[in-house]
C-alpha positions in Angstrom: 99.0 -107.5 140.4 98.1 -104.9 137.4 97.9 -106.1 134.2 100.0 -104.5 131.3 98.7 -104.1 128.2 100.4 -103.3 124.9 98.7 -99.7 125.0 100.2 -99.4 128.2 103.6 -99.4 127.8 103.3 -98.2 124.2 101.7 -94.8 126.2 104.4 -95.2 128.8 106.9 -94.7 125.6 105.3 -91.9 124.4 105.2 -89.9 127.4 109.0 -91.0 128.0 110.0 -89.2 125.4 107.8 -86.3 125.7 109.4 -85.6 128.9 113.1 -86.4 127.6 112.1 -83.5 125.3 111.1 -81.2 127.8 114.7 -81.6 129.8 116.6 -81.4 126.3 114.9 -78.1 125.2 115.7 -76.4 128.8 119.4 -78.4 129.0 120.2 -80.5 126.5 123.1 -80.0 123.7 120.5 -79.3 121.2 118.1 -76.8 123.3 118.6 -74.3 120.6 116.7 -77.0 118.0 113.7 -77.2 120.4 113.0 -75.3 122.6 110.8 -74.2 119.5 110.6 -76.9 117.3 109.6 -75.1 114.2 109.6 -78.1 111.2 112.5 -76.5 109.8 114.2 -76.4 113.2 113.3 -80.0 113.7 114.3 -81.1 109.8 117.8 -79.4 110.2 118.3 -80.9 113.7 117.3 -84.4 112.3 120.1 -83.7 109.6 122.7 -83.1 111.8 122.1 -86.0 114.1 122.1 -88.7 111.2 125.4 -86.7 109.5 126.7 -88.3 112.9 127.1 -92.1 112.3 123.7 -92.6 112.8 122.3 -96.2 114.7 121.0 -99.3 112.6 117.6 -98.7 114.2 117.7 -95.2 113.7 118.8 -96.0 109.6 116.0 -98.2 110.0 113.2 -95.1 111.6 114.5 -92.6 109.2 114.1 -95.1 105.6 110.5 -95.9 107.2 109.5 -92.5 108.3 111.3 -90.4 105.0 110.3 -93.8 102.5 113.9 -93.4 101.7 117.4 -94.3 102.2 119.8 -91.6 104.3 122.8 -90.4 101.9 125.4 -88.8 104.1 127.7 -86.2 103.7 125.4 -84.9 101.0 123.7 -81.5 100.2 120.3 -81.6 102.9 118.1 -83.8 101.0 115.6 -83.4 104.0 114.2 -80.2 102.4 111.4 -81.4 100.7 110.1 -83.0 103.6 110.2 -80.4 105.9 106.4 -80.8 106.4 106.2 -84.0 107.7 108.0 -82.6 110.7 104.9 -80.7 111.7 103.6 -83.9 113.0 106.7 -84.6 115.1 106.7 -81.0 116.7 102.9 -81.7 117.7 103.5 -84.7 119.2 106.7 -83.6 121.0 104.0 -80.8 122.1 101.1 -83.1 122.8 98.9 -80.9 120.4 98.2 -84.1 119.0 96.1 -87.1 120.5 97.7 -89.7 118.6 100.7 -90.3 116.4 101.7 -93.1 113.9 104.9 -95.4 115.5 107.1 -93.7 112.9 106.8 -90.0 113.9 107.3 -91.8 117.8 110.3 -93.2 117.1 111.7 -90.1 114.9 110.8 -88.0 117.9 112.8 -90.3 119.9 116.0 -90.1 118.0 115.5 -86.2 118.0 115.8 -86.2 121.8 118.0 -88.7 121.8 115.5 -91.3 123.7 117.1 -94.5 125.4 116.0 -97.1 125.2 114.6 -96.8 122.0 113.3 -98.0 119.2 110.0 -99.1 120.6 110.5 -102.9 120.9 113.7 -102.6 123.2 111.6 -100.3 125.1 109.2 -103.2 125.3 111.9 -105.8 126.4 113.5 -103.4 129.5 109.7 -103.3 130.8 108.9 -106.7 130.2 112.0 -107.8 132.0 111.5 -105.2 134.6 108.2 -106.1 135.6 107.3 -109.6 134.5 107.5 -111.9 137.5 108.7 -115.4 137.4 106.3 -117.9 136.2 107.3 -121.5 137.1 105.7 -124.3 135.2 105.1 -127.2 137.3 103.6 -130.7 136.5 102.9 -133.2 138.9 100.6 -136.4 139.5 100.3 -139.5 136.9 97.6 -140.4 134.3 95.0 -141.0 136.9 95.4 -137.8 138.5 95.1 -135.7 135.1 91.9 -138.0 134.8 90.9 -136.6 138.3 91.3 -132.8 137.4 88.9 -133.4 134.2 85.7 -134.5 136.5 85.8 -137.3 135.1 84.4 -140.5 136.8 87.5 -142.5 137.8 88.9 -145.9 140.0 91.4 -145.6 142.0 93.8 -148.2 140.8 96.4 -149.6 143.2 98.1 -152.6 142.2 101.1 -152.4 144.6 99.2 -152.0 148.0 96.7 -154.6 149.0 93.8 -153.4 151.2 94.5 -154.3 155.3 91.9 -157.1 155.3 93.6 -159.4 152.6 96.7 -159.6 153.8 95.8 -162.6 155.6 94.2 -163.9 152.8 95.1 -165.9 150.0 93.2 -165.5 146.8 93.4 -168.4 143.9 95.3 -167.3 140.8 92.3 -167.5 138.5 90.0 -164.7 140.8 93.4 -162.6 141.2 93.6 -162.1 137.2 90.1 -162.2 136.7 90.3 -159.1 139.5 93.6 -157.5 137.7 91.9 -157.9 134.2 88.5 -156.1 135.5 90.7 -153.0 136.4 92.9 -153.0 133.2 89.3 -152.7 131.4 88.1 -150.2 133.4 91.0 -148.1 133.5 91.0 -148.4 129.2 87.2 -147.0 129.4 88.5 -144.1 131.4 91.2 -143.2 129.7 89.3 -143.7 126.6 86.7 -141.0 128.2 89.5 -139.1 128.3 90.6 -138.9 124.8 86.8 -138.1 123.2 86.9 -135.3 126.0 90.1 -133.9 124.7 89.3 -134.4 121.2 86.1 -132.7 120.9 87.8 -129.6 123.3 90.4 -129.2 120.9 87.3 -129.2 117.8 85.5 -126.6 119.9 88.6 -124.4 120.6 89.3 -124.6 116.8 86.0 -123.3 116.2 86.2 -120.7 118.5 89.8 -119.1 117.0 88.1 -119.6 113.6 85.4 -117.3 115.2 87.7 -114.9 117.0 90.1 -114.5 113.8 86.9 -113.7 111.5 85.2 -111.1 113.4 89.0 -109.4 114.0 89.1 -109.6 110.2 86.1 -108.1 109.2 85.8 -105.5 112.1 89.4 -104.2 111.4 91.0 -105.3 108.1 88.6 -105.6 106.0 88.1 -102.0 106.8 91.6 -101.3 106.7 91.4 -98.5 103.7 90.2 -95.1 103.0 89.0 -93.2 99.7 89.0 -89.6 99.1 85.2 -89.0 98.7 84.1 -85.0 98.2 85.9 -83.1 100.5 87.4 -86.0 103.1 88.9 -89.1 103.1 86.2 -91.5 104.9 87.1 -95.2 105.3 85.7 -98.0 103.4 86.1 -101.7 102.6 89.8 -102.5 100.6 87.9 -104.3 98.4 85.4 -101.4 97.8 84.4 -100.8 94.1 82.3 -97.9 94.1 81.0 -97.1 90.4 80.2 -93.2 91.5 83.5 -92.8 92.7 86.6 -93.0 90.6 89.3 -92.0 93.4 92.0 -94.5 94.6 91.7 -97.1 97.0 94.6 -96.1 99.6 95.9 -98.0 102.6 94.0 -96.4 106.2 96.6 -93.5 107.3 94.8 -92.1 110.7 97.4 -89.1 110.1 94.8 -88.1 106.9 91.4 -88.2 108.4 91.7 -84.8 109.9 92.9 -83.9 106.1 89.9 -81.9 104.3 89.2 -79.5 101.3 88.0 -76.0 102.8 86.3 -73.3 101.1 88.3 -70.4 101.6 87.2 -67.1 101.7 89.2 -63.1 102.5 88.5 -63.9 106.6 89.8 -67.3 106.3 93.3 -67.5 108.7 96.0 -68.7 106.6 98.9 -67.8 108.3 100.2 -68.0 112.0 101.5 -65.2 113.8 105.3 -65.8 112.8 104.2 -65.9 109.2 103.8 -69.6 108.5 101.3 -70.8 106.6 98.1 -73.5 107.8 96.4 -73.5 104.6 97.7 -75.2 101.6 96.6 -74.9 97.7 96.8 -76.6 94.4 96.0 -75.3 91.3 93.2 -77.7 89.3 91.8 -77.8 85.9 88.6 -75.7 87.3 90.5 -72.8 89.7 92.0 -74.1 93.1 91.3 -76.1 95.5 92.6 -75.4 99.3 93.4 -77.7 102.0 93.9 -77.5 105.9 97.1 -79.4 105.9 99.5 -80.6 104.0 98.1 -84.1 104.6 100.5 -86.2 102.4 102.2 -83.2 100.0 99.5 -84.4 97.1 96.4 -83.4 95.9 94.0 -86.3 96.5 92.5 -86.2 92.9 95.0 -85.0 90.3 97.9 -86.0 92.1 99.9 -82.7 91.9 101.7 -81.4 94.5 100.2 -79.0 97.6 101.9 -75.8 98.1 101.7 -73.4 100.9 99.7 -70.5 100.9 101.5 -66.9 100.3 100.3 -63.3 100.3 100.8 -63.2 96.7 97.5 -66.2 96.3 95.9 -64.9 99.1 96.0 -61.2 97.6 94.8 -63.0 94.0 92.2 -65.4 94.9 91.1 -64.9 98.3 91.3 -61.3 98.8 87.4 -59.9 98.6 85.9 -63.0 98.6 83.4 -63.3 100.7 82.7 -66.8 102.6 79.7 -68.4 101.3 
């Protein structure tokens, strides 16, 4: 039988709804939403759907993925986020190799996914799959004793062997006989008791191990700090004197986020018009981006804007790339 693994069914989830989007955009009520998810298509579709008595999970998905509460019957206060859809349209695409559980499970409310959020997902396969274990226990002390290797007596106090039954012992030899056993059977089972104790010290030791080479291969590396041009990750507890930027909590989602130098060939804009590069004015000119990454400059802090003809025409228009 195959093993599942948490990656398994966490990719079986992923490509569900992938191809829950690709029957919705050809049939579904909402094909006109995505059949091309621009981000502002996918921000006003996301509007409508939570202006519809929205789920508890979905509430849930939405204050997670937005890091705020949904106000209904308001004016659209998904506006400002339209950009954060560009990461649900690539994954709905697959443009994208990976995606953070929160854009998943947006993109699964989009399409209207079942079941979703991830962890009932989880449940239907476990239950689906899982055979039946049955625990069973049988045997007595001595027979435990028997599975550990250790050195045991057989100890029969009911039966007596075929050759004394025609024999009479004197009461003095049969205790003496019944005591030698009792002490024997003590010793064993004393055996026994080291043997388990120091196997529960060594698989102590062992956890102990396992749980601090999982921490310092993967939490203790569990930040990043803007550094130049890049984000590159680095210890939480880093404290680098050369480098004043803020310690952040790892976002995979920002590692592909970089400071270009732009020039008058750089391509800012896609064919329909929308822009791929993104600015933000600094105390020594401008700095431009490749993405949006978070909507902030990593430095100052102030908020990334899209490029335009009108900053392209003023500050990139006859520059030459270095």
């Amino acid at each position: 039988m195959r093993k599942i693994t948490h990656d398994d069914i966490e990719n079986e989830y992923k490509e569900a709804i992938r191809e829950k989007y690709r029957v919705e955009k050809n049939n579904g009520k909402h094909s006109h939403y995505l059949t091309n998810p621009s981000q502002a298509l996918l921000r006003d579709l996301c509007w409508e759907i939570f202006n519809s008595q929205p789920k508890v999970d979905d509430l849930a998905v939405y204050r997670t993925f937005f890091k705020a509460e949904f106000i209904p019957k308001e004016e659209d206060a998904s506006q400002k986020y339209t950009d954060k859809f560009k990461k649900v349209g690539a994954f709905l695409k697959a443009e994208r190799g990976t995606a953070k559980i929160s854009t998943v499970e947006l993109a699964a409310i989009l399409v209207d996914f079942e079941p979703r959020p991830f962890r009932k997902f989880v449940k239907k396969e476990f239950e689906s799959d899982q055979p039946k274990k049955e625990n069973v226990f049988t045997g007595n002390v001595i027979d435990s004793i028997n599975e550990t290797n250790f050195s045991t007596v057989t100890l029969d106090f009911e039966k007596e062997p075929e050759s004394s039954k025609a024999e009479i012992l004197p009461v003095p030899l049969k205790s003496k006989s019944i005591n030698l056993f009792l002490n024997v059977k003590e010793k064993i089972l004393h055996r026994f008791k080291e043997k388990l104790k120091m196997t529960v010290i060594a698989v102590a030791l062992i956890f102990g191990l396992i749980t601090a080479v999982v921490y310092f291969a993967f939490f203790k590396k569990h930040c990043m700090q803007w550094t130049g041009d890049h984000y590159e990750v680095v210890d939480c507890t880093s404290n680098n004197e050369k480098n004043l930027n803020v310690v952040i909590p790892l976002d995979n989602d920002l590692l592909d986020f970089k400071k270009i130098n732009a020039c008058d060939t750089t391509k800012c804009f896609l064919n329909n018009g929308e822009a791929i590069i993104w600015y933000c004015k600094t105390a020594n000119g401008i700095d431009f981006f490749n993405d949006n990454g978070n909507g902030r400059h990593p430095e100052n802090k102030k908020a990334l804007r899209p490029m335009t003809n009108y900053m392209f025409s003023r500050y990139l228009k006859g520059k030459p790339c270095e």
